[in-house]
N, C-alpha and C positions, 0 to 999 in steps of 0.2 A: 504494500500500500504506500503509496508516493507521497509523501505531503506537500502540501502546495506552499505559496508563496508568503512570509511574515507578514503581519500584517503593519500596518504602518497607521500614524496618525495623522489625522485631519482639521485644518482649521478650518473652521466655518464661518463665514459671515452672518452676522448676527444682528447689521445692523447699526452696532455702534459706531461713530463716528471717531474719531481721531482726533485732540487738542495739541494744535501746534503755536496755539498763542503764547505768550508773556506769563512765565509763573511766577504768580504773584507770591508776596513774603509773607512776615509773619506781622506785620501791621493790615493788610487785609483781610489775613485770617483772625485777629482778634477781631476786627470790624463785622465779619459775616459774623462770629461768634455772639456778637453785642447784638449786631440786629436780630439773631435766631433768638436770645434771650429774652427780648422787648417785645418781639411776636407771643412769644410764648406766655411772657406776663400775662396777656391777655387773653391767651387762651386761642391767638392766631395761625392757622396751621395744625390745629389738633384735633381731635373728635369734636362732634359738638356738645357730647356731656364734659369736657374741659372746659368748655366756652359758657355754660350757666353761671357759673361763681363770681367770674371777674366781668363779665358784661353785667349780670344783677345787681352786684355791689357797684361796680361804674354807675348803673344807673342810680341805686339808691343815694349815691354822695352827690345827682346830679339834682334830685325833683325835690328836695329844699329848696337848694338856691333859685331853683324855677320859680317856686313857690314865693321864696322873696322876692325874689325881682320886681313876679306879677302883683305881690302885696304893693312894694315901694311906689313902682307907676302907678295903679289905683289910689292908696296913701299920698300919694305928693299932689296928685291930679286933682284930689279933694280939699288940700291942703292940708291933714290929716300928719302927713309925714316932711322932715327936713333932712332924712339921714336913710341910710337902709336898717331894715331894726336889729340886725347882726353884725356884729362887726366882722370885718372881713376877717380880722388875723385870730378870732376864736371859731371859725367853723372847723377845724380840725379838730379841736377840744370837742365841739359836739357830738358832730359824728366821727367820735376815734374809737365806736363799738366797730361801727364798718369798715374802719381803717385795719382795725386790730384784726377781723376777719379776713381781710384781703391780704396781709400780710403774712399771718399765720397759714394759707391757704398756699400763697404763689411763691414766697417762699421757699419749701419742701421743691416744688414745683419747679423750681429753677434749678436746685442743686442735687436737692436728697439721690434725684431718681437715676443722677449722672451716678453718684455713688454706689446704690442700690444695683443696679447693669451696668455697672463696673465700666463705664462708656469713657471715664475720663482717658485710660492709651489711647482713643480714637481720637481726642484733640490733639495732646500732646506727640503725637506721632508724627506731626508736622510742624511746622516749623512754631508752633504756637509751644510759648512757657508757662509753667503754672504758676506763675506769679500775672501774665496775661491773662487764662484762665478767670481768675480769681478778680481783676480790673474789670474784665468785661462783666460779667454775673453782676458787681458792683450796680457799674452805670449802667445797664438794663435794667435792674430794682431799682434802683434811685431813680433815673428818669420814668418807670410806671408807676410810680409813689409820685412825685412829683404831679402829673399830668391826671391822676386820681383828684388828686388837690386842687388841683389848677383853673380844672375846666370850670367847677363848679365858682370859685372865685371870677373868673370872669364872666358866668352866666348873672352873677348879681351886679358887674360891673357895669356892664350893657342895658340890665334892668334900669338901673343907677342915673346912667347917661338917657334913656329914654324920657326918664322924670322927672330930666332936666333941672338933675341936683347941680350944685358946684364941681365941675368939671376936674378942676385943679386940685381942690380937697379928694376927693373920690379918685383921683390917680395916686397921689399919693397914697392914700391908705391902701388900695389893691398892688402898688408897687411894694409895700413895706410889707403885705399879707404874702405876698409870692415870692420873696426873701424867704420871710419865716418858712413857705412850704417846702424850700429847698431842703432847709436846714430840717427841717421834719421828713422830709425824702434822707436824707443821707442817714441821719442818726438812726431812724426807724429799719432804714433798710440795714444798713451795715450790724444793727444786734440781730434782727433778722435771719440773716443768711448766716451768720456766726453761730447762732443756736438750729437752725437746718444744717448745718456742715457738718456737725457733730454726731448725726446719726442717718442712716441708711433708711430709716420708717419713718416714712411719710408722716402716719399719725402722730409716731414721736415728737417729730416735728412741732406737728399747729400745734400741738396742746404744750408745748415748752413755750414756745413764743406768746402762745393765749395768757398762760401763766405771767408771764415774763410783765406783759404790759398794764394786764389787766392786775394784779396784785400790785404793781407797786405803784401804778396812780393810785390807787383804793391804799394804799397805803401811807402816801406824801399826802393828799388830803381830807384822810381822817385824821395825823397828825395836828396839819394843819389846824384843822379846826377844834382839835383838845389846846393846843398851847394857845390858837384866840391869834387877833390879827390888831389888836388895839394895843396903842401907844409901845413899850419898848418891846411886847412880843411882835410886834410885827415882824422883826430883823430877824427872831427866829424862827417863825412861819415863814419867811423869806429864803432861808437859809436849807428849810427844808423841801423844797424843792428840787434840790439837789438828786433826792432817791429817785424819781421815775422820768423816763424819756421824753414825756408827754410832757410832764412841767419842766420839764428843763427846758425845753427847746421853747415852753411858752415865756419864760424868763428871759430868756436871751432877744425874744421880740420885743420884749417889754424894757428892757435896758437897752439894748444896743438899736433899736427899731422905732422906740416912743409908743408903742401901743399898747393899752389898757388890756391891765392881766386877766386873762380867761378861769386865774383858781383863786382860792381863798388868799392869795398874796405872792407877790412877785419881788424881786430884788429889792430890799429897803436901802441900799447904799451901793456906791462905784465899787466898792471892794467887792460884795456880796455881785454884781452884776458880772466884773472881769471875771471871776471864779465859775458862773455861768458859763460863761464864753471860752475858758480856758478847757473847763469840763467837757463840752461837745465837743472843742477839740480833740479831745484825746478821747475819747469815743469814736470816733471818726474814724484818725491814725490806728488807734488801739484795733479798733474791730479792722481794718483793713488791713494790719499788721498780722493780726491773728490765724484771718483769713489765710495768707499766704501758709504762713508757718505750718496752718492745719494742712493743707493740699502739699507742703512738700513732705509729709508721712504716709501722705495716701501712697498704696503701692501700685505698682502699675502692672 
């Protein structure tokens, strides 16, 4: 019996096409990396049971300020109102139940699941560093934190200008209110992802960051309001402010911004204010420093 011929391999065309462009480095691979995270924020690109959470809570942070708007223009039209009845730089203090859930949710969301399916060699295999990694995840949370904030600020600003407040007042205050958001975008985001980085379960996740936010406002002011805000305790109802993210960062509007405090008491002196301001800072760094530090243990 003869045997015939080896058999040999075959390539097949399959269609794909061949890239003979420009390859790009590792600044545009952080860049896709950033825009894939800021999609994702939102829930853009992914099932559409991904997309209920951060679109319903979008909406929810958006139909107050609707709400104000439409009160303001009616209210001013009648003569009724001279102001909007919220101040712009405390509507994050209202709804920071919605903030706290959005956070707690997109959070895990951006990082846990990189962890969890071991995805991060899939970045890091090109030219991108995990100190890049760790930047981009950043500014994708911070800018959907941000723009969470944001929208709704300026849906009462337009109200605002409709009924034909003082122009110049009313820029002011929404330009001082969209500082503060930043600053509530970055501090919020940066503890954030530092308490999602930490663990591969999702759940783990919200419920540390749920914890995280909502315990210790609930804690800086029910202090507050045992030590009392009249005459020398103010400085130390001031001072305590210090413990949660939510008052801190409403402190730092309040001193460094001019804008009337959202909690039982805001910085009573320049000391107590700089200390504000020095404190985010190092939140900031600290949680961005962290970050890194925790991703270069991650193994690959």
């Amino acid at each position: 019996m003869s045997s015939g011929p080896s058999p040999t391999g075959v390539i097949h065309d399959i269609g794909y096409r061949g890239y003979d462009g420009p390859r790009l480095g590792r600044r545009a691979v952080a860049r896709a990396l950033f825009v894939h995270s800021l999609r994702g924020v939102f829930g853009i690109g992914r099932s559409a049971k991904s997309k209920v959470l951060p679109v319903g809570l979008s909406v929810i942070m958006c139909v107050p300020a609707l709400v104000l708007a439409v009160v303001t223009v009616i209210g001013a039209g009648r003569g009724l109102l001279d102001d909007v009845p919220l101040d712009y730089s405390h509507y994050a203090m209202v709804l920071q139940a919605a903030l706290a859930i959005f956070l707690a949710t997109q959070a895990p969301q951006t990082v846990s699941l990189d962890l969890r399916f071991n995805t991060l060699p899939l970045y890091v295999s090109r030219p991108l560093e995990r100190p890049d990694y760790v930047v981009a995840k950043y500014a994708a949370m911070t800018l959907g934190v941000f723009l969470l904030l944001a929208v709704p600020l300026l849906i009462m600003y337009v109200g605002a200008l409709f009924a034909e407040l003082p122009a110049g007042d009313e820029t002011a205050e929404v330009a001082a209110a969209l500082v503060g958001a930043a600053i509530y975008a970055l501090v919020l985001s940066g503890l954030a992802l530092l308490i999602a980085s930490l663990t591969s379960r999702r759940g783990f996740g919200v419920a540390g960051i749920i914890t995280t936010l909502v315990m210790t406002y609930a804690v800086a002011t029910a202090l507050q309001g045992v030590v009392g805000i009249d005459n020398d305790d103010a400085v130390t109802a001031g001072w305590l402010g210090l413990i949660s993210p939510m008052t801190l960062v409403d402190g730092v509007q309040v001193w460094a911004l001019g804008t009337d405090p959202a909690t039982p008491a805001g910085p009573a002196s320049d000391a107590t204010g700089i200390t504000f301001v020095l404190v985010t800072l190092a939140v900031v760094v600290g949680c961005l420093g962290l970050l890194v530090a925790r991703y270069r243990k991650v193994r690959l």
